[in-house]
C-alpha positions as CSV (number, residue, x, y, z in Angstrom):
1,X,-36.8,-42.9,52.8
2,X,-38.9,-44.4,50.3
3,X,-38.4,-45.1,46.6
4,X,-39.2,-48.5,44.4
5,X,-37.3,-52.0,45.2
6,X,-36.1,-52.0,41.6
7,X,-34.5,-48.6,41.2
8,X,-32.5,-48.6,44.9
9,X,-31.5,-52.9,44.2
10,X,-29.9,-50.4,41.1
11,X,-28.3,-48.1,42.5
12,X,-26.7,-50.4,45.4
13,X,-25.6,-52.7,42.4
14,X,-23.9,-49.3,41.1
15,X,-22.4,-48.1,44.4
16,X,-21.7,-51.9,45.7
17,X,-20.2,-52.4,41.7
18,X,-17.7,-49.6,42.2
19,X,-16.6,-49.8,45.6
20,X,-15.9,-53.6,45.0
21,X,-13.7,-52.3,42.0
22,X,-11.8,-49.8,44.4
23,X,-11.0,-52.0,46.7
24,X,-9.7,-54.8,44.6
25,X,-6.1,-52.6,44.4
26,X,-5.8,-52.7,48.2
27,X,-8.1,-54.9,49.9
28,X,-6.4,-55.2,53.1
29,X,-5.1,-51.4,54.1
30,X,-7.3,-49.3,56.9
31,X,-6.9,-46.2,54.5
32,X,-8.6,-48.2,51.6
33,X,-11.5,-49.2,53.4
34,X,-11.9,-46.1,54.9
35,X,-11.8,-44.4,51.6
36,X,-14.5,-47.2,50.1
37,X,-16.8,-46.1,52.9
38,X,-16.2,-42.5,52.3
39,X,-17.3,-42.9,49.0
40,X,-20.6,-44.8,50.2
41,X,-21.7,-41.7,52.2
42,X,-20.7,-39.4,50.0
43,X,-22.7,-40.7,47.0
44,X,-26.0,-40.9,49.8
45,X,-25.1,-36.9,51.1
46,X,-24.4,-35.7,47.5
47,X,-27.6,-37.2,45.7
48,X,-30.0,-35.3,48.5
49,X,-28.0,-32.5,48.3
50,X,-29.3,-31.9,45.1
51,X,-32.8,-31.2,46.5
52,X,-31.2,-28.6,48.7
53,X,-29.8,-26.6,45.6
54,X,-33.4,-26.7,43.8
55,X,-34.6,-25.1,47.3
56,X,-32.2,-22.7,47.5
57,X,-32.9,-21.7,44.0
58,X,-36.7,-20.5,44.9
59,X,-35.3,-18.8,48.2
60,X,-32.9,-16.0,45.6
61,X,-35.0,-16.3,42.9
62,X,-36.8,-13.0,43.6
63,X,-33.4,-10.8,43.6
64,X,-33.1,-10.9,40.3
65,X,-37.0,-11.5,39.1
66,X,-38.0,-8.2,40.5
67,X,-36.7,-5.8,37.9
68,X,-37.7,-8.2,35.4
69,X,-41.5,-8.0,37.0
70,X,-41.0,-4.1,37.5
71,X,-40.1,-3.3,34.0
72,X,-42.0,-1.6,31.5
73,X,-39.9,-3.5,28.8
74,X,-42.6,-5.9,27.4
75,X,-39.7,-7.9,26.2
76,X,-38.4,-8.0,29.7
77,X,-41.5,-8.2,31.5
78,X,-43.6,-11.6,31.3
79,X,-46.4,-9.7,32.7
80,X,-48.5,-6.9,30.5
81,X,-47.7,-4.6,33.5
82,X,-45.1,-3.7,36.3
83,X,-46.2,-5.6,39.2
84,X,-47.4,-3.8,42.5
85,X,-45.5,-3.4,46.1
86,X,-48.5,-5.3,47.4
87,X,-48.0,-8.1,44.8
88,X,-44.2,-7.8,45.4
89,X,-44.9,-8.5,48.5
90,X,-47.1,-11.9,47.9
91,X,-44.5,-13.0,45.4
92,X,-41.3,-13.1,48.0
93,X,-43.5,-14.4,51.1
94,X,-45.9,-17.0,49.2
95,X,-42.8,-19.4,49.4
96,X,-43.5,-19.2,53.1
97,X,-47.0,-20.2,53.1
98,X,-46.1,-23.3,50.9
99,X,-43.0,-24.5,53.3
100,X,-45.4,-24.1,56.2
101,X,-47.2,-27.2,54.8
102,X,-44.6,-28.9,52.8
103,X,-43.1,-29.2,56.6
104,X,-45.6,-31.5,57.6
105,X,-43.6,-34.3,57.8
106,X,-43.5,-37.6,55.4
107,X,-42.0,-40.8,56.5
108,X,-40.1,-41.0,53.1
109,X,-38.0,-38.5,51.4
110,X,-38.7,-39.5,47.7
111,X,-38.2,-38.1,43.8
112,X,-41.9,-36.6,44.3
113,X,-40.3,-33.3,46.1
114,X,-38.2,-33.3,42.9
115,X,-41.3,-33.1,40.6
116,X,-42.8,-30.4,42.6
117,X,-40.2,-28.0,42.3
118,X,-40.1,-28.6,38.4
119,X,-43.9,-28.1,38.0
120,X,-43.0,-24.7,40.0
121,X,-40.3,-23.4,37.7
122,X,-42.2,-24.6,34.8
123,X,-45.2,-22.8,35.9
124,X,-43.1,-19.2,36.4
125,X,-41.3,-19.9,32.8
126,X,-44.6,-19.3,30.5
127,X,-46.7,-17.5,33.5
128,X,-48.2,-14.6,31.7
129,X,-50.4,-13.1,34.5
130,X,-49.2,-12.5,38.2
131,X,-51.4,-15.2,40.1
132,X,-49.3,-18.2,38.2
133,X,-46.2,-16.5,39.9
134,X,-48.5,-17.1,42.9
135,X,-48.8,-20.6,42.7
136,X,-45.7,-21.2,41.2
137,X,-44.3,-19.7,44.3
138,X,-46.6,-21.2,46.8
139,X,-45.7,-24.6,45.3
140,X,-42.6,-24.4,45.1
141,X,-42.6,-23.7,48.8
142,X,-44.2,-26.8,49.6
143,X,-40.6,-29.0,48.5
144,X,-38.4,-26.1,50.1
145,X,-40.8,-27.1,53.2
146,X,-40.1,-30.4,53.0
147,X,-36.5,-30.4,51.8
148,X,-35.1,-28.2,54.9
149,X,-37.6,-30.7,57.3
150,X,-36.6,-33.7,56.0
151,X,-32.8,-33.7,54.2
152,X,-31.3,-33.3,57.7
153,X,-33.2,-35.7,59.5
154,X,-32.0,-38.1,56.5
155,X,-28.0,-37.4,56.2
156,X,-27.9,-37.3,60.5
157,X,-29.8,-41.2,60.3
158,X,-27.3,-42.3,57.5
159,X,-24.1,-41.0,58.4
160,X,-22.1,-42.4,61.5
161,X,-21.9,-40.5,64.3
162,X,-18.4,-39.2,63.6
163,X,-19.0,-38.0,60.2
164,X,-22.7,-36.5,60.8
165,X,-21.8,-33.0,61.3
166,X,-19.4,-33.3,58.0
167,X,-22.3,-34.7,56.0
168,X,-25.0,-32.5,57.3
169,X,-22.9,-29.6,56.6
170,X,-22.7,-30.5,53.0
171,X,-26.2,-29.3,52.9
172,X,-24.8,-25.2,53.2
173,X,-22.5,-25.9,50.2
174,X,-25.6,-27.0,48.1
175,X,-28.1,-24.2,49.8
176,X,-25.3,-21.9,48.5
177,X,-25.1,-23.2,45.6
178,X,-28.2,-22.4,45.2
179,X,-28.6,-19.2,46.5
180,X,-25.5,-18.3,44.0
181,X,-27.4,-19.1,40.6
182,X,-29.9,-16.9,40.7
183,X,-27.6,-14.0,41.1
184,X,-25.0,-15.7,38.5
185,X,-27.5,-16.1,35.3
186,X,-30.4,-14.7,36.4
187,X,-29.7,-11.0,35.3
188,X,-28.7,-12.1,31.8
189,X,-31.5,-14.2,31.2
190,X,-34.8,-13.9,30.2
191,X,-37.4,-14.5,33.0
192,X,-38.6,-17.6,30.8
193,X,-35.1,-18.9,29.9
194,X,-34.2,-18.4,33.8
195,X,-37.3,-20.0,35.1
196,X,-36.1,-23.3,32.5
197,X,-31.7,-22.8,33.6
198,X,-33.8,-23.4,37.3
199,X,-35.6,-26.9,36.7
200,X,-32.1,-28.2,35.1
201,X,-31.6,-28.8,39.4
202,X,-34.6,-30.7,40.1
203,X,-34.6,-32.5,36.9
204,X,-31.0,-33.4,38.2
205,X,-31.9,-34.8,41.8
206,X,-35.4,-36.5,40.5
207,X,-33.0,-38.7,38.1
208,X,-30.4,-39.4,40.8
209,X,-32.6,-40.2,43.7
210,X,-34.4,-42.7,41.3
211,X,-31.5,-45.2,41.0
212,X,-29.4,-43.8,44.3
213,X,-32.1,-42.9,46.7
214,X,-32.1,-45.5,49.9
215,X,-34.5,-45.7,53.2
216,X,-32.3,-45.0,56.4
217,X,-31.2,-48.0,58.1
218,X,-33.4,-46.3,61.0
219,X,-36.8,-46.0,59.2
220,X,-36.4,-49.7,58.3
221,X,-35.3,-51.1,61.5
222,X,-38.4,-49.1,63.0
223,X,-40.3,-50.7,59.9
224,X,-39.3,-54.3,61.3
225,X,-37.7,-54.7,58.2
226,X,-34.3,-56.3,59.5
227,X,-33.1,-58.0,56.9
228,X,-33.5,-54.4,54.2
229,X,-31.4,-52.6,57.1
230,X,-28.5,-54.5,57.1
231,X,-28.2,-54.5,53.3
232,X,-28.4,-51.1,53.6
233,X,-25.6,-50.7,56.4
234,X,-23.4,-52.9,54.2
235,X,-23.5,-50.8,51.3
236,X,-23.1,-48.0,53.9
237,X,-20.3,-48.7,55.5
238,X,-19.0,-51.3,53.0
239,X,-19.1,-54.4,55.8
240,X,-20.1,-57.5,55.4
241,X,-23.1,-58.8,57.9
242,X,-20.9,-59.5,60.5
243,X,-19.0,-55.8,60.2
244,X,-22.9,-54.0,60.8
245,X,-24.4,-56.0,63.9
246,X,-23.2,-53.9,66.1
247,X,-24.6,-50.7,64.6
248,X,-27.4,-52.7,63.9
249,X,-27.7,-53.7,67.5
250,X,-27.5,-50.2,68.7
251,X,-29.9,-48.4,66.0
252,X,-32.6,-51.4,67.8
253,X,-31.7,-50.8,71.4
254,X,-32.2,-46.6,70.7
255,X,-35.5,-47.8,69.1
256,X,-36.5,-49.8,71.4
257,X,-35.5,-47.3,74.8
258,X,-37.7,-44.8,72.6
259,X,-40.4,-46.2,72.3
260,X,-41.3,-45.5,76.5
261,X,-42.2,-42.3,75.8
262,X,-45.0,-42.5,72.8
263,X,-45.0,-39.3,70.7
264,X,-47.5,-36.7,72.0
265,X,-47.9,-32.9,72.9
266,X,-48.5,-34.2,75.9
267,X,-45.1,-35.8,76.5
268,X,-43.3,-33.0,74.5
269,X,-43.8,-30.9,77.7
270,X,-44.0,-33.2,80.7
271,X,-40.5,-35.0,79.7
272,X,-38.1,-32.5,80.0
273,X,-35.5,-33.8,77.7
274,X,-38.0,-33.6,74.8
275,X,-39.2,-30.3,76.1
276,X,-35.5,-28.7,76.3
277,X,-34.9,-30.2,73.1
278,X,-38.4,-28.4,71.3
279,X,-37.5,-25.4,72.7
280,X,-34.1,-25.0,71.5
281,X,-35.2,-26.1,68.2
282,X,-38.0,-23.5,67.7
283,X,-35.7,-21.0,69.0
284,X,-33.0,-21.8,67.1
285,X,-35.0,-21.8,63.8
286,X,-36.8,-18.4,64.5
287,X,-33.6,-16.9,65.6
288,X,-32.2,-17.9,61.8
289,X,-35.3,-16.0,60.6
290,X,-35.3,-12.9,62.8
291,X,-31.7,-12.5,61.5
292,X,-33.6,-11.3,58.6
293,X,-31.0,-13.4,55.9
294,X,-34.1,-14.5,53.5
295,X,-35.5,-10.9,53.8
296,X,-32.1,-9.8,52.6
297,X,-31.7,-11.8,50.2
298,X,-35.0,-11.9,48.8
299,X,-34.6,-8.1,48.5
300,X,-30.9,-8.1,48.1
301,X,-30.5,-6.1,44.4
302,X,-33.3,-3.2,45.5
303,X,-30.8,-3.2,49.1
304,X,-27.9,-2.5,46.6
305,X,-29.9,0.2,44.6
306,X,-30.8,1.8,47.6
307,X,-27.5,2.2,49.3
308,X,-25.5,4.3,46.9
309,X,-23.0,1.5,46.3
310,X,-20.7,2.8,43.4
311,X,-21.2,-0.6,41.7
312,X,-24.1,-1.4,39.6
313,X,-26.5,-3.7,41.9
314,X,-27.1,-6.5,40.2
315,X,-22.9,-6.7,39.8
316,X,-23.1,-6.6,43.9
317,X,-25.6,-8.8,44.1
318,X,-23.5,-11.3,41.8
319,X,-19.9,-10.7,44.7
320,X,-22.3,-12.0,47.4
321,X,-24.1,-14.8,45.2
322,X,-20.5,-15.8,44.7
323,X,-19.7,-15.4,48.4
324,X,-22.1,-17.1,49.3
325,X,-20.7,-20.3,47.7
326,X,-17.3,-19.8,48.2
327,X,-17.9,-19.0,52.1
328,X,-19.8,-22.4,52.4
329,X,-16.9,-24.6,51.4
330,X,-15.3,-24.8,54.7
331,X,-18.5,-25.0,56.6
332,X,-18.2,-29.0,57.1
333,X,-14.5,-28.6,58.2
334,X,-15.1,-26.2,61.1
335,X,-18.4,-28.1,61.6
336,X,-16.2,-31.1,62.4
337,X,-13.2,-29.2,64.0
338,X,-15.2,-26.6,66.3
339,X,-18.1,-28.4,66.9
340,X,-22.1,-26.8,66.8
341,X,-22.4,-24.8,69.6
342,X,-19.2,-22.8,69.2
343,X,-20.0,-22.5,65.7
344,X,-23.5,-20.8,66.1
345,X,-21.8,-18.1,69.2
346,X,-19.4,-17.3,66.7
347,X,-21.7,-16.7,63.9
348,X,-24.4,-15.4,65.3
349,X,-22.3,-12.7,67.0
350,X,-20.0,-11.2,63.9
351,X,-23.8,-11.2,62.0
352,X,-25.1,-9.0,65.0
353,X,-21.8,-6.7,64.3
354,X,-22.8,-7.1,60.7
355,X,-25.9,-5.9,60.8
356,X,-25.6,-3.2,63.7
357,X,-22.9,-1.4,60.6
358,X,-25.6,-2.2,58.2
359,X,-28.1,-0.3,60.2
360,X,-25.7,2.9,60.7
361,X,-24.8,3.3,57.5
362,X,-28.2,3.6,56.4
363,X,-28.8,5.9,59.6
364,X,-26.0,8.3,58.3
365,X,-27.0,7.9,54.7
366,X,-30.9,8.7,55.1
367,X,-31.2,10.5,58.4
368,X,-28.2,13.0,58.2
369,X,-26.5,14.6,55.7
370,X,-23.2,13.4,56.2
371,X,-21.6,12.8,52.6
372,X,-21.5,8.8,52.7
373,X,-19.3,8.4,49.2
374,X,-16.2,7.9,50.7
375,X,-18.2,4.8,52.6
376,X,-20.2,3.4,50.0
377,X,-18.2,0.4,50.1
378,X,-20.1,-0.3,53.6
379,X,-22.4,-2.1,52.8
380,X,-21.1,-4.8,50.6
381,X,-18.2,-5.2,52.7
382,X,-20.2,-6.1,55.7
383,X,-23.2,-8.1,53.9
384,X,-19.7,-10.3,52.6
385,X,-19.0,-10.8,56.0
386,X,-22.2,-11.3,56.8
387,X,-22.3,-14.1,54.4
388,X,-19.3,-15.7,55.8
389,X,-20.6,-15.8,59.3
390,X,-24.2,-16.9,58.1
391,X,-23.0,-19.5,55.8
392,X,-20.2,-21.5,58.9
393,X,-23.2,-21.2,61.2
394,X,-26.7,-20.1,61.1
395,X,-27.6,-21.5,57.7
396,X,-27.5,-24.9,58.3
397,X,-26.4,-25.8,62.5
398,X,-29.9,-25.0,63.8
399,X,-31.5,-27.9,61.2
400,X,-28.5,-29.9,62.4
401,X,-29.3,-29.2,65.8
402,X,-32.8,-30.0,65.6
403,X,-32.2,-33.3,63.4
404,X,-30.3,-34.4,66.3
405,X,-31.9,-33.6,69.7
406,X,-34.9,-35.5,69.4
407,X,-35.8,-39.7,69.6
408,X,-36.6,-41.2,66.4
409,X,-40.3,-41.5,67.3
410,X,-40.9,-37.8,68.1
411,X,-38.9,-36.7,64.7
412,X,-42.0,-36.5,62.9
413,X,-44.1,-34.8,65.2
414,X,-40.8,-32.6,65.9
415,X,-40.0,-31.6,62.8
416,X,-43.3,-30.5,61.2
417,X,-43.1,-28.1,64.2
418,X,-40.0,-26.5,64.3
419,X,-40.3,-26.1,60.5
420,X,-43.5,-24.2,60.7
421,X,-42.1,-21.9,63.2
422,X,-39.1,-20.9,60.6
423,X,-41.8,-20.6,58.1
424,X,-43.7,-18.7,59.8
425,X,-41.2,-16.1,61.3
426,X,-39.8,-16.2,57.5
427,X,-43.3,-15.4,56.6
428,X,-43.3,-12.5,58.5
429,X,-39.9,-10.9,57.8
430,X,-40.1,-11.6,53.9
431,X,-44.4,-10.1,53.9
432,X,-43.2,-6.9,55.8
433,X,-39.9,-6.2,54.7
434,X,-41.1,-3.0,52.9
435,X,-43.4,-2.5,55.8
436,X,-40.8,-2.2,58.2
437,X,-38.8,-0.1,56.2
438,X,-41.2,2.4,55.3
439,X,-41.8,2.5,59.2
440,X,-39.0,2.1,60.7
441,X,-36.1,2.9,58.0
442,X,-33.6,0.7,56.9
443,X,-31.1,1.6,59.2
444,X,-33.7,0.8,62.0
445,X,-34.7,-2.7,60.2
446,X,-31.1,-3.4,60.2
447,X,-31.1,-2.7,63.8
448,X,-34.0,-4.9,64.5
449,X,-32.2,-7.9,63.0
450,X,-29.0,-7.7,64.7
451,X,-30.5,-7.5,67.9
452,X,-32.2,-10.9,67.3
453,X,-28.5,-12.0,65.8
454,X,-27.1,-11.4,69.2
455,X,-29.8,-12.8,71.2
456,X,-29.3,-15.9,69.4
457,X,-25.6,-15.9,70.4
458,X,-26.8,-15.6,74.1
459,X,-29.4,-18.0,73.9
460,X,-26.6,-20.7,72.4
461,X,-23.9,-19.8,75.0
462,X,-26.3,-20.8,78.3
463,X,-29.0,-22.9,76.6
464,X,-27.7,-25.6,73.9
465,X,-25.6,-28.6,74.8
466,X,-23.0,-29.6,72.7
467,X,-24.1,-32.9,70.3
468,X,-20.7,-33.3,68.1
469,X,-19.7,-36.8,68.1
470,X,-22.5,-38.1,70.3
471,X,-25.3,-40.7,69.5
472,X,-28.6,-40.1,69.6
473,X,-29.0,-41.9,72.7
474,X,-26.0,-39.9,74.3
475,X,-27.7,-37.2,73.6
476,X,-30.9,-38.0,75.1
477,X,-29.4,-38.4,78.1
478,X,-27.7,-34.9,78.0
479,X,-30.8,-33.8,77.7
480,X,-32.3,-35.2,80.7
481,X,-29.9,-34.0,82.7
């Protein structure tokens, strides 16, 4: 992943700099070292992590925005006028559009992705006419494109393979994160001063990335550029050059068995390991989507409004923003503990229950005249469980998954792929949320996306191997058989 000689020699110096100093008190003990090294992938997880939250950010934003947008207030209102449902609708699927080509995949994750989603936020914070929240929206969408193709493929080539579901789990925590601000500040804020409190994130990771940002010790070996991969494994797993050969070694041998199958369509369906693998990867990813969770929380303080909740809406919005990050924090531990396959049956399945309540709450409450006060808490009691199940499952396993099941050579190809068919299905459930509703109800939409929830579980259960713990070249061969 690619960023200037200067800046990454400066942030090795930094890492190499303070692990030296921590292991100076006890050089010789396995819990040291292991502690050292800890520290080295924590630093490389946490510093991309930081583009995750700036995604995250544009994915909520909307929630609070709207009645900002739909206000009359002309000190509330950046526009001169409420805006339309037809321009709502642009506003919460343009991100979409943008992530469809900010997929396309790069063979460097760099700063630049950073910039983008400042220019984005900077754009929204002095818009004064609804086609700069277009392209504020659309832009933005091109780093969340790139971010959610690109940040898992990154942490699963940099961690080793028995800390690669912690670290790629990291990434939830930090989507949470931020999917949680916008419901934290956002209703207090002015649409200008939120828009601002947004590019703080990006600002953050564009700075870090610049003196911590490394290539993978995979794009450089597949670079021929040996001698930059082993300084990187060092400061990795704090060895000296004898401690990496052996990694080394492998990360060359999975290179080289790779590179008998040449990345094409073609061979992505007549080798059936590669073909299993991009089917369950565009599965899983639409599956995420047909859940409807960016619908819902695009829309999630208009849900509240609707539903007769006795709390004011954006106050419920702000319990599941919070839910949201608290619910993430053990996400890496059951990652680690339960592995990716039981993880996603398990989720998947209490969001299909989730939902199928959802949906018959809103059956009762608009299609019958049965007094719903004494169950108004419905709704945000199962949209918090919801969130729990989502966040230890479906938010981040199926990028996980798909970062995993595929040879180096066919990542790029893969990945571009798989991310335009979440974008795509995103697209569509974001665009015709109010659509659907006005046709089918909520309680029917609701219905709609907890079928998908529970086809996902069944897909999982007879369909996706287990990959927890396994090398890439392990799990190639799973996938042949």
């Amino acid at each position: 992943m690619s960023n200037s000689s200067t800046n990454s020699n400066l942030g090795e110096n930094i890492i190499r700099a303070i692990t030296e100093k921590l292991s100076t008190e006890k050089p010789d003990t396995d819990a040291q070292k292991a502690a050292v090294k800890a520290f080295n992938g924590k630093v490389k997880a946490f510093n991309v992590d930081l583009l995750a939250t700036s995604g995250d950010i544009t994915m909520t934003w909307t929630s609070p925005m709207y009645s900002k947008l739909y206000s009359n207030d002309s000190s509330i209102n950046p526009l001169s006028r409420p805006i339309t449902s037809e321009e709502d609708a642009y506003i919460a699927s343009l991100i979409n559009i943008g992530a469809m080509v900010g997929g396309i995949p790069f063979s460097f994750i760099s700063d630049r992705f950073g910039i983008v989603h400042i220019i984005s936020y900077l754009s929204m914070a002095f818009a004064t006419t609804v086609d700069i929240f277009y392209f504020g929206r659309a832009f933005g969408g091109l780093a969340v494109g790139a971010g959610y193709t690109l940040l898992p493929i990154y942490i699963a080539e940099v961690a080793e393979e028995e800390d690669r579901g912690l670290y790629s789990m990291t990434l939830t925590i930090f989507w949470a994160l931020g999917n949680f601000m916008p419901y934290l500040v956002g209703p207090f804020l002015s649409g200008r001063m939120f828009n601002l409190f947004n590019a703080v994130f990006p600002i953050a990771f564009f700075i870090s990335f610049l003196f911590l940002g490394t290539e993978t010790p995979f794009y450089l070996v597949g670079a021929d550029k040996m001698e930059e991969a082993e300084k990187v494994l060092m400061v990795l797993r704090s060895q000296d050059e004898k401690g990496v050969q052996n990694e080394l070694n492998h990360i060359k041998d999975t290179l080289k068995q790779e590179e008998e199958t040449p990345p094409s369509f073609k061979n992505i369906f007549i080798n059936p390991g590669i073909r299993k693998a991009f089917i369950i990867s565009i599965a899983l990813l639409s599956f995420q989507q047909f859940s409807g969770w960016n619908a819902i929380t695009f829309y999630l303080q208009p849900i509240f409004e609707s539903s007769g909740t006795i709390l004011p809406s954006h106050i419920s919005s702000m319990i599941i923003g919070v839910s949201i990050m608290i619910f993430s924090l053990p996400a890496p531990y059951f990652a680690d503990k339960f592995g990716r396959k039981t993880l996603l049956i398990c989720s998947s399945t209490l969001m299909a229950i989730c939902l199928f309540i959802l949906g018959t709450f809103f059956y009762f409450e608009n299609r019958t005249s049965f007094n719903i006060e004494p169950i108004a808490w419905i709704p945000i009691t199962s949209l918090l469980i919801m969130v729990f199940a989502f966040e230890n499952g479906m938010a981040c396993v199926p990028w996980t998954v798909s970062s995993e099941l595929f040879p180096k050579n066919f990542k790029k190809m893969s990945a571009s792929t798989t991310s335009a068919a979440c974008w795509i299905t995103s697209f569509l459930m974001t665009q015709f949320f109010n659509d659907m509703t006005d046709v089918f109800g909520k309680d029917g939409t609701f219905l709609f996306y907890g079928m998908f929830s529970l086809g996902c579980g069944v897909f999982t259960w007879f369909y996706i191997p287990e990959t927890r713990g396994k090398t890439f070249k392990e799990i190639q061969q799973l996938l042949q058989k």
